[in-house]
C-alpha positions as CSV (number, residue, x, y, z in Angstrom):
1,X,10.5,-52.5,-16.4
2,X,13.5,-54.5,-15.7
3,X,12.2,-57.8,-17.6
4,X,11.2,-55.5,-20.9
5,X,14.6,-53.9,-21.0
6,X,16.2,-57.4,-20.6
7,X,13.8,-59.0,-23.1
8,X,14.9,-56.1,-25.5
9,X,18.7,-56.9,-25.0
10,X,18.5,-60.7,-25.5
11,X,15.3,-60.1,-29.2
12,X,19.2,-57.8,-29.9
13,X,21.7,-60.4,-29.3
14,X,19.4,-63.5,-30.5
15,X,20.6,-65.5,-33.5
16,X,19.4,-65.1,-36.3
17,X,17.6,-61.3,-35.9
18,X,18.4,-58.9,-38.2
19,X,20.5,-56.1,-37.5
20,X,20.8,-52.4,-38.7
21,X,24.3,-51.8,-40.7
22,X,25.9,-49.2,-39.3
23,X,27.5,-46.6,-40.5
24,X,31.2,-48.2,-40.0
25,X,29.9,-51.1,-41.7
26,X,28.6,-49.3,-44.8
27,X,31.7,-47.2,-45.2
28,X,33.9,-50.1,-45.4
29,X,31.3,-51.8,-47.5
30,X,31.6,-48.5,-50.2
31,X,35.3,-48.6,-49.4
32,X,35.7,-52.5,-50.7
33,X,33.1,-51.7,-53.5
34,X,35.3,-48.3,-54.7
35,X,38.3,-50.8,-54.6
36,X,36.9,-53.7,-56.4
37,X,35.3,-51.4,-59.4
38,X,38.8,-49.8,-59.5
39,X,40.9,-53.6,-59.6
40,X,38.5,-54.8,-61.6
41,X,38.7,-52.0,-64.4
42,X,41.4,-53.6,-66.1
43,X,40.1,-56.6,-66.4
44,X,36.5,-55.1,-67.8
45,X,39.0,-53.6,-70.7
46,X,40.8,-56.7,-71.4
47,X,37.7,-59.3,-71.8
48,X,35.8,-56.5,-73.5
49,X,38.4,-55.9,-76.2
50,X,39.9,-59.8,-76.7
51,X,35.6,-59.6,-78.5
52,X,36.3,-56.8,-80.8
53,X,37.5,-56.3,-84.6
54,X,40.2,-54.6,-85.6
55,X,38.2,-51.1,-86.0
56,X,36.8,-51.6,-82.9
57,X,39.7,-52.3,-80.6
58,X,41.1,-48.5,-80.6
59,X,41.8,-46.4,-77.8
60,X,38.9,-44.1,-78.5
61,X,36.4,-46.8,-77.9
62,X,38.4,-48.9,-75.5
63,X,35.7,-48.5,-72.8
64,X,32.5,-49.3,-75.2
65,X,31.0,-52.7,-75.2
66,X,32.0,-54.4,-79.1
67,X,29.7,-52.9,-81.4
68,X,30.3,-57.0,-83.0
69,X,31.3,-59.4,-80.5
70,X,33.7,-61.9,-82.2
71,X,35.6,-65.3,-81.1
72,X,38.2,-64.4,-84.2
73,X,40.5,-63.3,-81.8
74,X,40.4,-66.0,-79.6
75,X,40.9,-69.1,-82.0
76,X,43.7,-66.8,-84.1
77,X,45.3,-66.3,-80.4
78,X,45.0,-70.1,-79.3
79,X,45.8,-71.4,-82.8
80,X,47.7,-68.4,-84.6
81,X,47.5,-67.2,-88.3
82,X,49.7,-65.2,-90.3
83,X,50.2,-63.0,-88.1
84,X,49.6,-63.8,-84.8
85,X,52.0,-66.7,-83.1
86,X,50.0,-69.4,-81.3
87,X,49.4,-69.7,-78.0
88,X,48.5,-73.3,-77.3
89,X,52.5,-74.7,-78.2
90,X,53.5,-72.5,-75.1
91,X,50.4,-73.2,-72.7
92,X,51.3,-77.1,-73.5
93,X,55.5,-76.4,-72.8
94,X,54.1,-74.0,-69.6
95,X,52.0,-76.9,-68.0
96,X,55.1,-79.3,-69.0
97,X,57.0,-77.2,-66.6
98,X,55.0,-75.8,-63.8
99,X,54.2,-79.5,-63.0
100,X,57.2,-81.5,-62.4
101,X,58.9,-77.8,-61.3
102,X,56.0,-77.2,-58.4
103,X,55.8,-80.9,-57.2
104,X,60.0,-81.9,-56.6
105,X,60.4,-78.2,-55.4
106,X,57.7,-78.8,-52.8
107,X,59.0,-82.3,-52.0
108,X,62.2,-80.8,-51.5
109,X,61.0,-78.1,-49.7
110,X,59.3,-80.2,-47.1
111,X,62.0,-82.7,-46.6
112,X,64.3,-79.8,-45.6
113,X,61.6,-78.4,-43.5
114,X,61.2,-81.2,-41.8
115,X,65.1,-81.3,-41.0
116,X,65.3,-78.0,-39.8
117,X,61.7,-78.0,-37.9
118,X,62.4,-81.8,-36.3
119,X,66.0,-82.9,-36.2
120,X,68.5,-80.4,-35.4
121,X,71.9,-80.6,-35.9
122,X,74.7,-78.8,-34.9
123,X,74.7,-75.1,-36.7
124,X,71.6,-75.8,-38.3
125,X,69.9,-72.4,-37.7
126,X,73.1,-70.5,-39.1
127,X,72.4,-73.0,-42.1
128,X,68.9,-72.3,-42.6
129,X,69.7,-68.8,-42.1
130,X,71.9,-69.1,-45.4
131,X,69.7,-71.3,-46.8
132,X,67.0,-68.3,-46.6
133,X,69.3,-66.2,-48.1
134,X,68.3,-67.2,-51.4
135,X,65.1,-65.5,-51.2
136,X,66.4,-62.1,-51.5
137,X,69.6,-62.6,-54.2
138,X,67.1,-60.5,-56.8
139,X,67.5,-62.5,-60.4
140,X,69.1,-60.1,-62.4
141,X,72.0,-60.0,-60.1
142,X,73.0,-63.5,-61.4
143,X,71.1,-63.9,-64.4
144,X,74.5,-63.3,-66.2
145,X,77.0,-65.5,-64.4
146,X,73.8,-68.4,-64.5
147,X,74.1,-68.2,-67.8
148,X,77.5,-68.8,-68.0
149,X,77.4,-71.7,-65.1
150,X,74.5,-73.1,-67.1
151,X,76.4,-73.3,-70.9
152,X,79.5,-74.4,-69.0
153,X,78.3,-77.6,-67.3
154,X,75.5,-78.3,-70.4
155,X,73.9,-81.6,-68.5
156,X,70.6,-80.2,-69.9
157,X,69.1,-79.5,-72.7
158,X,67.8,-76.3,-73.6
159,X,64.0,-75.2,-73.3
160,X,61.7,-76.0,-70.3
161,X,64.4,-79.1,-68.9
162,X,66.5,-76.0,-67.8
163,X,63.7,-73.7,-66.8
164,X,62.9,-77.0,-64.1
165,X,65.8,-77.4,-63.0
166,X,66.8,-74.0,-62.4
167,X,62.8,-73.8,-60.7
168,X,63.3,-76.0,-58.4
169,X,66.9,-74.2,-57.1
170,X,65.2,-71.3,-56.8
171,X,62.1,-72.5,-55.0
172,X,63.8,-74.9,-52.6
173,X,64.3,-71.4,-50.0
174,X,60.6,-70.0,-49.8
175,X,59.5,-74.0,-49.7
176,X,61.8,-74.8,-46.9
177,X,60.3,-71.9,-45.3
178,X,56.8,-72.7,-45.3
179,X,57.3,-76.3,-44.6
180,X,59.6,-75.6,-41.6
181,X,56.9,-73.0,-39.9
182,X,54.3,-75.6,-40.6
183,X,56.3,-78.6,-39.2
184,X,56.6,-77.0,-36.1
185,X,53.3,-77.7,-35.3
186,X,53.7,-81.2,-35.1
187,X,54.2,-82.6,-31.8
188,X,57.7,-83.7,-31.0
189,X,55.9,-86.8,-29.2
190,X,55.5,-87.9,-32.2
191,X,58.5,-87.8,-33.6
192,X,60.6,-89.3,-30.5
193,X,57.6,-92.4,-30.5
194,X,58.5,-93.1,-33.9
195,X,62.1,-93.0,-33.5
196,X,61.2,-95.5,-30.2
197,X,59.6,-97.9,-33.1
198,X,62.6,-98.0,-35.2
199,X,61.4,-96.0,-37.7
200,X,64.6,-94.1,-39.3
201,X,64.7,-90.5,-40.9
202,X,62.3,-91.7,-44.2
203,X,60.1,-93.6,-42.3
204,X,59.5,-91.1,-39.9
205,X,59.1,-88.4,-42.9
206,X,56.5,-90.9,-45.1
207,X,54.4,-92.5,-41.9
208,X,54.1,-89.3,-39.8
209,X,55.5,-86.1,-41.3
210,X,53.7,-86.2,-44.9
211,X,50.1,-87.8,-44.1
212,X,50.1,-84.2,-42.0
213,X,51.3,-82.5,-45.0
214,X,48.3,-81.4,-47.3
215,X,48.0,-77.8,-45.8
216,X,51.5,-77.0,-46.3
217,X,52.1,-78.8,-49.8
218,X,48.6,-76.7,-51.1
219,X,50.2,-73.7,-50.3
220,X,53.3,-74.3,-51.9
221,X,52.3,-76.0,-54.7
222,X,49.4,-73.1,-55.4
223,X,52.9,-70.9,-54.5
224,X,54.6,-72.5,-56.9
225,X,52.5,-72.6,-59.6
226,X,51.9,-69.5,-60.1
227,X,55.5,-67.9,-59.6
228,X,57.0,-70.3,-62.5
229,X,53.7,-69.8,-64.9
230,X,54.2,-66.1,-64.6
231,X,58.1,-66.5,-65.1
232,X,59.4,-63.8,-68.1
233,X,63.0,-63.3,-66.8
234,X,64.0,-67.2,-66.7
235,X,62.3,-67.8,-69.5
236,X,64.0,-64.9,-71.6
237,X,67.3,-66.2,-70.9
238,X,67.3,-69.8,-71.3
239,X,64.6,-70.4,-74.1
240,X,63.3,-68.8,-77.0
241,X,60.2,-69.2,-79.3
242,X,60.5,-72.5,-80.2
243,X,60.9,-74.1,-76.8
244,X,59.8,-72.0,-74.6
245,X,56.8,-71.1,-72.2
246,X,53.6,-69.3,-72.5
247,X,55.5,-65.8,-71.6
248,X,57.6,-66.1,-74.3
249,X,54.6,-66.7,-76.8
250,X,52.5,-64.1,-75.3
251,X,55.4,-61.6,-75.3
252,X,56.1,-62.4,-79.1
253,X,52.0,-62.3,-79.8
254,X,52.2,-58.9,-78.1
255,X,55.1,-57.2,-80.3
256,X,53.9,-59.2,-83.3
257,X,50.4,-57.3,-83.2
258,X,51.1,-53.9,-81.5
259,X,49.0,-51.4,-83.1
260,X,47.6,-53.8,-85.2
261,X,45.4,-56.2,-83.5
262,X,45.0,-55.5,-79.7
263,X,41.9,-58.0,-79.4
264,X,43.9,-61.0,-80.0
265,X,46.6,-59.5,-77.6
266,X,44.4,-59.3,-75.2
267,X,43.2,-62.5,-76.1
268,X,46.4,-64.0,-75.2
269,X,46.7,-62.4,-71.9
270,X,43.5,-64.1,-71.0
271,X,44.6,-67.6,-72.2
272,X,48.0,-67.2,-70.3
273,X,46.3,-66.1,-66.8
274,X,44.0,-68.5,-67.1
275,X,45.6,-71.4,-65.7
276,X,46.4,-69.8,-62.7
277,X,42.8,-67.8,-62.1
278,X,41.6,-71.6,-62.2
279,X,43.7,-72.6,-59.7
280,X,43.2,-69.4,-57.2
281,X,39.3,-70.3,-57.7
282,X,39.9,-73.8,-57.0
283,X,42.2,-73.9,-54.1
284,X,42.4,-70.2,-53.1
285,X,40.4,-71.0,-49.4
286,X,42.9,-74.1,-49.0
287,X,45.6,-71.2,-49.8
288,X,44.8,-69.1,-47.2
289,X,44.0,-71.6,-44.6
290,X,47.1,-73.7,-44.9
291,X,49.2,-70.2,-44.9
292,X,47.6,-69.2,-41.1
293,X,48.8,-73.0,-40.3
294,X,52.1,-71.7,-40.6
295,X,52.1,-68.1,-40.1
296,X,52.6,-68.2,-36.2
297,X,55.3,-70.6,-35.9
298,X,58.5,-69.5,-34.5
């Protein structure tokens, strides 16, 4: 009796046998469904109406699949028309500056990580203390007097230069963050056997800090990315139409077309978030494992 009840344990616990769900399991399987359908809602709407004509896309029918599924929308919303601003001269300017933005305010970002995680000096906690202080000035608070520092000193040009410059300020305290966590998970031996070699601050940053680097620069970078694509406030300030990003294009499609052609609004929307639903396909399980690198560092 004692071998059958064993034998029935270990058929249980085997590998590979199937197992009832139960009922804990299938409520938080209906619970993630429920919130899924309900995140995903919006998104049903907006692909949906970005195929309809202009009688189609109403509020009435803004559930209904097109009764006429049209492309109109999109190549009017990529290309413009009368009407309706293009989107492509702002998705061009947007990858001109989430590119040089992301990468310097990453290599920034790790090279004071690496100070603050490697090399102390005296104060330096107090500093990075400051230093982290930047995260939580909100922007309007000194969106006005960065506007007047910005026309005073003029040692850039208007348009997406500006929107870089003033990217990479902003991003060095969130980068130096994540860079210093993940640091810390390099051995000091390291360190201390490079410096025995003669290897200097650089050295010791390009030959052992930065080959280890790819988990914390994927998070940043992904970080990055995504915070200056969806930019509005920066953008509003310091460009306009003309010169500036796919926010400002979108925003001016949106206002340009209210009540008159929500398909190629919504459109729009898609061909601004694409870029950065390409990049959370891509790289979102590098995202997450490079952010538990660093998440329980002191």
């Amino acid at each position: 009796m004692a071998v059958r009840i064993e034998d029935r344990l270990t058929a249980r616990t085997a590998p590979g046998t199937a197992r009832r769900p139960t009922v804990g399991s299938s409520i938080r399987f209906l619970l993630l469904l429920f919130f899924s359908i309900l995140v995903l809602i919006p998104v049903y709407v907006l692909i949906v109406t970005s195929f309809k004509g202009q009688g189609d896309a109403t509020a009435a029918n803004a559930w209904n699949l097109p009764t006429q599924w049209i492309v109109d929308n999109w190549k009017n919303a990529w290309s413009g028309s009368v009407a309706i601003p293009a989107q492509a001269p702002g998705v061009l300017r947007s990858i001109a500056l989430v590119v040089p933005a992301s990468l310097l305010s990453a290599l920034l970002g790790s090279m004071n990580g690496y100070v603050f995680a490697k090399w102390r000096f005296p104060y330096s906690n107090l500093v990075f203390t400051f230093l982290l202080f930047g995260m939580f000035l909100p922007y309007q608070a000194v969106m006005v007097p960065l506007v007047e520092l910005m026309l005073s000193i003029d040692i850039l040009p208007s348009g997406i230069p500006q929107l870089i410059f003033l990217h990479v300020v902003y991003g060095i305290p969130i980068t130096t963050l994540i860079f210093r966590n993940y640091y810390t998970s390099i051995p000091q031996e390291l360190i201390e056997a490079a410096r025995v070699d003669g290897a200097g601050f650089f050295r010791t940053y390009r030959s052992v800090v930065l080959p280890n680097s790819v988990p914390g620069f994927v998070v940043v970078l992904i970080w990055q990315f995504t915070s200056i694509w969806n930019d509005f406030l920066f953008a509003v300030f310091f460009t306009n139409a003309s010169n500036g990003p796919v926010t400002i294009t979108l925003n001016n499609l949106a206002q340009g077309s209210i009540l008159a052609n929500y398909g190629a609004s919504m459109a729009g929307a898609l061909i601004a978030s694409f870029p950065t639903i390409l990049v959370y396909v891509l790289l979102g399980r590098y995202f997450v494992g490079g952010l538990m690198a660093g998440s329980v560092k002191a």
